[in-house]
C-alpha positions in Angstrom: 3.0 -11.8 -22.6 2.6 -9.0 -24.3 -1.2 -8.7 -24.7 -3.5 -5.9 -26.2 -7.0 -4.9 -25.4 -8.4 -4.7 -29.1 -11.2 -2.8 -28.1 -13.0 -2.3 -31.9 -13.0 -6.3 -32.2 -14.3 -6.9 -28.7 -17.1 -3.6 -29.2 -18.9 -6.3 -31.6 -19.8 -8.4 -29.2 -21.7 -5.6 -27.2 -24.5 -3.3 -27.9 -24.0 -0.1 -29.1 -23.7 2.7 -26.6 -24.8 6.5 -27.2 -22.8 9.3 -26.5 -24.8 12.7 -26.2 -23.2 16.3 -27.1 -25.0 19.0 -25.7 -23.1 22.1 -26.7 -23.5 25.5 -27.9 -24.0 25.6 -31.4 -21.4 26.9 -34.1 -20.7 30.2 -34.0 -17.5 30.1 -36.5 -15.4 31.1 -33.1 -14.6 29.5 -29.8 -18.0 26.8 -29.8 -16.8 26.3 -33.6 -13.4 24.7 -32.2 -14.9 22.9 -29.6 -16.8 21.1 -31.9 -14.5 20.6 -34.0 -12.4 19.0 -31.6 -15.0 16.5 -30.6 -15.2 15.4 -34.3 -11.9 15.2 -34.6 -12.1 12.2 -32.0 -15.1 10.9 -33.0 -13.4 9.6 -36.1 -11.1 8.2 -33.9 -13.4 6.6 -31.8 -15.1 5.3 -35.4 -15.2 1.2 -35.3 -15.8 1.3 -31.4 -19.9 1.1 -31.7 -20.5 3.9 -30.3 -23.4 6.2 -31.6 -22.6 9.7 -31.2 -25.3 12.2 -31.1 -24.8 15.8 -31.5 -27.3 18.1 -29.6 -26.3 22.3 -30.4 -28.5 24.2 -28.4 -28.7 27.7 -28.9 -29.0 29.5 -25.3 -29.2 27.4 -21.3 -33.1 27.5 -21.6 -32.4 24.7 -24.6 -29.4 23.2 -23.1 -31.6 22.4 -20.3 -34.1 21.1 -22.1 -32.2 18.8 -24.5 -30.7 17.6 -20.8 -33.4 16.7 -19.8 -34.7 14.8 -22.6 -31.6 12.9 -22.1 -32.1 12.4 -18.1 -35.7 11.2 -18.9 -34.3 8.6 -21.5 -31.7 7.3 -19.1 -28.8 4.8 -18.6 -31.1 2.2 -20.9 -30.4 4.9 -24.2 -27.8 6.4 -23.3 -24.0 5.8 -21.2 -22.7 9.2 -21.8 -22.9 12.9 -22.2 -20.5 15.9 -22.7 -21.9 19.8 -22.4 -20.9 22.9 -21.1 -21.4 25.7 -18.3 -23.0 28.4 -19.6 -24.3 30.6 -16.0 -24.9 27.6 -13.5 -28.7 27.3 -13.8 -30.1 25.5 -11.0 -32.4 23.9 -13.2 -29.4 22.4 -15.4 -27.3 21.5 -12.3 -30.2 19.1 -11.4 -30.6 17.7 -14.8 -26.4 17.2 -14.1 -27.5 15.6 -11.1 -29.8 13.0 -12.9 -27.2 12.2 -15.2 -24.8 11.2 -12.7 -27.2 9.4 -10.3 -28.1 7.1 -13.4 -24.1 6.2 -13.7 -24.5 8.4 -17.3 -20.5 9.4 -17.6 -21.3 12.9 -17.5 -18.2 15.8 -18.4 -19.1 19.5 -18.4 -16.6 21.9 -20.4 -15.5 25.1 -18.8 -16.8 24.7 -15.1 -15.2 23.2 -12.1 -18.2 22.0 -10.5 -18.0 20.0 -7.1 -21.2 18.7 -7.1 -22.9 16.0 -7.9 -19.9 14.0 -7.0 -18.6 11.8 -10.0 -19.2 14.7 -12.7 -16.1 14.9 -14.9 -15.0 18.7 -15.8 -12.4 20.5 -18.0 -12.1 23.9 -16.0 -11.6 27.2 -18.4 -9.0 28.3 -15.6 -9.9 31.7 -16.1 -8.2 33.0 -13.3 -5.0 31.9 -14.6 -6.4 33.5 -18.1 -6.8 36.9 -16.6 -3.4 36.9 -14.6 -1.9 36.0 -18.4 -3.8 38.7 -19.8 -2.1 41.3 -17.2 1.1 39.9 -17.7 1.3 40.6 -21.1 -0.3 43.6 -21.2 2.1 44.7 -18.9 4.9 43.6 -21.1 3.7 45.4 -24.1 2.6 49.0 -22.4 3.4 52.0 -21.0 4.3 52.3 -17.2 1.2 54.0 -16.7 -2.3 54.8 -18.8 -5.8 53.1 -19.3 -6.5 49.5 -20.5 -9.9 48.7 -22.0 -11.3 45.7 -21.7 -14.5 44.1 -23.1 -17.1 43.0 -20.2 -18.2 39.8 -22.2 -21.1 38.1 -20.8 -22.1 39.6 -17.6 -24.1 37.0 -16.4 -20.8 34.4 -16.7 -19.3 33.8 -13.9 -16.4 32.6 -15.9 -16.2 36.4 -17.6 -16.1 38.0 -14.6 -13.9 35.8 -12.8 -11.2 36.5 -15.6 -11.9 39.9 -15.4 -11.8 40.3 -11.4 -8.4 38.5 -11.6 -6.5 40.9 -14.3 -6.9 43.7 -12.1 -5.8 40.9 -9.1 -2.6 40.8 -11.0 -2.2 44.4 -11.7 -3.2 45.4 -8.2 -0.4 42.8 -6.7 2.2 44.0 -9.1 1.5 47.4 -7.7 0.7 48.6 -11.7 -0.2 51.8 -12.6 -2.3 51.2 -15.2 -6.0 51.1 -14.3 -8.8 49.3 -15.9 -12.1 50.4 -17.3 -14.7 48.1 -18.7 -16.6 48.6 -21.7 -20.2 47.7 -20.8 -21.7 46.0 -23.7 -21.9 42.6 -25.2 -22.2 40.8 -28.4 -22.9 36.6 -29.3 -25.2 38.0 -32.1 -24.4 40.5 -34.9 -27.9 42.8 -34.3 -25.4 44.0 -31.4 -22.2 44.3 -33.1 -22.2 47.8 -33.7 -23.2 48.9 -30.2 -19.9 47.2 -28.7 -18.1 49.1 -31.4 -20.1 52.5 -30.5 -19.0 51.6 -26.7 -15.1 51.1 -27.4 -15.0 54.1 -29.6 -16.8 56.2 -26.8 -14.2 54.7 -24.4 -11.4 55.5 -26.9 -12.6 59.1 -26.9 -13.2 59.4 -23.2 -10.0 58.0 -21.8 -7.2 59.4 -23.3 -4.3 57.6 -21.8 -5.7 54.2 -23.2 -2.6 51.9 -23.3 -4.1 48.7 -24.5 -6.9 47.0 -25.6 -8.1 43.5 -24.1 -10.6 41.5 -26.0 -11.8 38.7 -23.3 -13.9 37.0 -25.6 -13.8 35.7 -29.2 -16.7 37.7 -30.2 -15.1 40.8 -28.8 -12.0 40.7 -31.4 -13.2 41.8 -34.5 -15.0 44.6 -33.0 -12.4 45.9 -31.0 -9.8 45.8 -33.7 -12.4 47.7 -35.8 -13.2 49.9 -33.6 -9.6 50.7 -33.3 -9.2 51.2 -36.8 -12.1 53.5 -37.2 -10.5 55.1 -34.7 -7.5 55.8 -36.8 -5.3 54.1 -33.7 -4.2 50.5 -35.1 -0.4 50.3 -34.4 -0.6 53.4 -31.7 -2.8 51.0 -29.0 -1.9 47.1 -28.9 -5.3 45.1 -29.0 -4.9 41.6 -27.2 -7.3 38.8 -28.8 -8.6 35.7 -27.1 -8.9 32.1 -28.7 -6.5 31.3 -32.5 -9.2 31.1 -35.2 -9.5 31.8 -39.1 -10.6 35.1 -38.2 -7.9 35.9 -35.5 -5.3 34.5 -37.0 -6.2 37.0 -40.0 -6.2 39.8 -37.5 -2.8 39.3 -35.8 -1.1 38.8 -39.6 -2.6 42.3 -40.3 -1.3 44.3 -37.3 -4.6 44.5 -36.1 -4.2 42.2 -32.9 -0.8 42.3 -30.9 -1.1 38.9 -29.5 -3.9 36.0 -29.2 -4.2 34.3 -25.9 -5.5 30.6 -26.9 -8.1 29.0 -24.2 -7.8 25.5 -26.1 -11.3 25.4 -27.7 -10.3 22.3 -30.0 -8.6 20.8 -27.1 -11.3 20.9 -24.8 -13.6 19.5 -27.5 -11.3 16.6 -28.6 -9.9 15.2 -24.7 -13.8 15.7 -23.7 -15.4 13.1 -26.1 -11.7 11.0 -25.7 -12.6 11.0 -21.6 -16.1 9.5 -22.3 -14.7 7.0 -24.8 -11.9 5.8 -22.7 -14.3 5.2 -19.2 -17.3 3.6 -21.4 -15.4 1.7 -24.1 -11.5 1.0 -21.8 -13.1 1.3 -18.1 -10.9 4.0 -17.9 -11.5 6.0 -14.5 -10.1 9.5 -15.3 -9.0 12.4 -13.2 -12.1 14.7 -12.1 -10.5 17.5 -13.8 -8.3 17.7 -16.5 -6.9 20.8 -17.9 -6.4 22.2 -21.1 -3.1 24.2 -22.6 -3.2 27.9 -22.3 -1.2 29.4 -25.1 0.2 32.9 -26.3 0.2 33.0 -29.9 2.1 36.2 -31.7 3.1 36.8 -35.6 6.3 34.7 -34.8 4.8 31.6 -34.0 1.6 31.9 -36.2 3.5 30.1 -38.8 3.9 26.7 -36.4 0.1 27.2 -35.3 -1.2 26.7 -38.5 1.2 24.3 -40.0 1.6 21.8 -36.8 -0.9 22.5 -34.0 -4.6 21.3 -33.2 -5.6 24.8 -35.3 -4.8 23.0 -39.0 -6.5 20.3 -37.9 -9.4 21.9 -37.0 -9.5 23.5 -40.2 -9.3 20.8 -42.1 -12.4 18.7 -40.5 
């Protein structure tokens, strides 16, 4: 008969239920646009009485913590909670485990976790990442030569997964370009300059270098400087990862070739939208769900910033 649910008249009748976000805390890059995403629907999901609390912790030790304040508290406080994989600490899988065993809706952003059973995930498919990473770098170089890429964080699995499946793709494409990492990292600015010191040693030890691969969001301003100290910014293609303020700066400069988006906002926005729809609708949604992986060049910056997530982002 033509009947709709209107789910912010019947949410009156009911208590209101608490939604918990445990995620990394704004860094201005990729964590930036993931929360930005989830506040993006949380305006959405305004009228719904829902209480939305927003935990930033700064490294696992605190995520694990703030978890399990949240596991202690249980189903009575709280009906749902949305955080993030950092290195798969056995003492946050557990708190995971709590979560779920209390029937907490429980999403974890950027892992692909089988266990506990009924956890919800939005996978960072970083194996398809690092094939797209070769692929284009392919596309853009010499038959033959040195690509650099940054090691990000060594202890992610996710890192060295995208890594590992770059050279896959080269390797199976019988390439001759060979890859050498550059073995620092950065999330904090105290190490900035020593990952620019490392790709400027690389630069001057290798060559043949090709391209440049930044695989995380951190890595891009530093290996486009470093590149420009260098005196080589339109000689050596530098590949970025994730469309920010600060990338999208870079590529209209020269100073990155391409961007490869991993879908921060997105992943932010469809994971608060996933715990909305199964608490508020009883909405039982796929296990995983991914996330658009996109390429973003000078040509199509334009469309990014006028009509995609990325103006929205920026606007919030």
């Amino acid at each position: 008969m033509g009947y709709e649910m209107n789910y912010a008249a019947s949410s009156i009748k009911r208590a209101t239920r608490h939604i918990a976000a445990v995620l990394p805390e704004n860094d201005g890059l990729y964590f930036d646009y993931i929360w930005k995403g989830f506040e993006a629907m949380a305006k959405e999901a305004r009228g719904l009485n829902l209480e939305i609390e927003k935990l930033a912790c700064r490294h696992e030790q605190n995520q694990y913590e703030l978890l399990r304040q949240i596991a202690d508290a249980g189903s009575e406080k709280y009906a749902g909670v949305v955080t993030f994989s950092y290195t798969r600490s056995p003492k946050v899988l557990l708190q995971l485990q709590r979560l779920v065993a209390q029937k907490i809706v429980t999403l974890v952003i950027d892992d692909e976790l089988k266990e506990p059973e009924g956890l919800y995930c939005i996978p960072p498919n970083e194996k398809v990442l690092g094939r797209v990473a070769g692929e284009l770098i392919e596309m853009i170089s010499p038959k033959t030569g040195t690509v650099l890429v940054s090691q990000g964080n060594p202890d992610s699995k996710i890192h060295i997964n995208k890594i590992q499946s770059l050279k896959d793709y080269l390797q199976e494409k019988k390439s001759r370009l060979s890859v050498q990492i550059v073995r620092e990292y950065s999330n904090r600015h105290e190490r900035d300059e020593a990952v620019c010191r490392a790709v400027e040693s690389a630069l001057r030890q290798y060559e043949d270098v090709v391209a440049c691969y930044a695989l995380t969001s951190y890595d891009n301003e530093l290996m486009a400087k470093a590149v420009r100290d260098m005196g080589l910014t339109g000689r050596i293609p530098v590949i970025g990862t994730d469309l920010s303020e600060t990338t999208a700066g870079l590529l209209r400069k020269g100073e990155l070739k391409a961007i490869i988006d991993q879908g921060a906002y997105v992943k932010g926005y469809s994971g608060l939208s996933i715990l909305v729809n199964s608490i508020i609708k009883h909405m039982d949604p796929p296990q995983r769900v991914d996330c658009p992986i996109d390429i973003v060049l000078q040509g199509n910056l334009d469309f990014y910033e006028r009509y995609s997530h990325f103006r929205a982002a920026s606007e919030i």
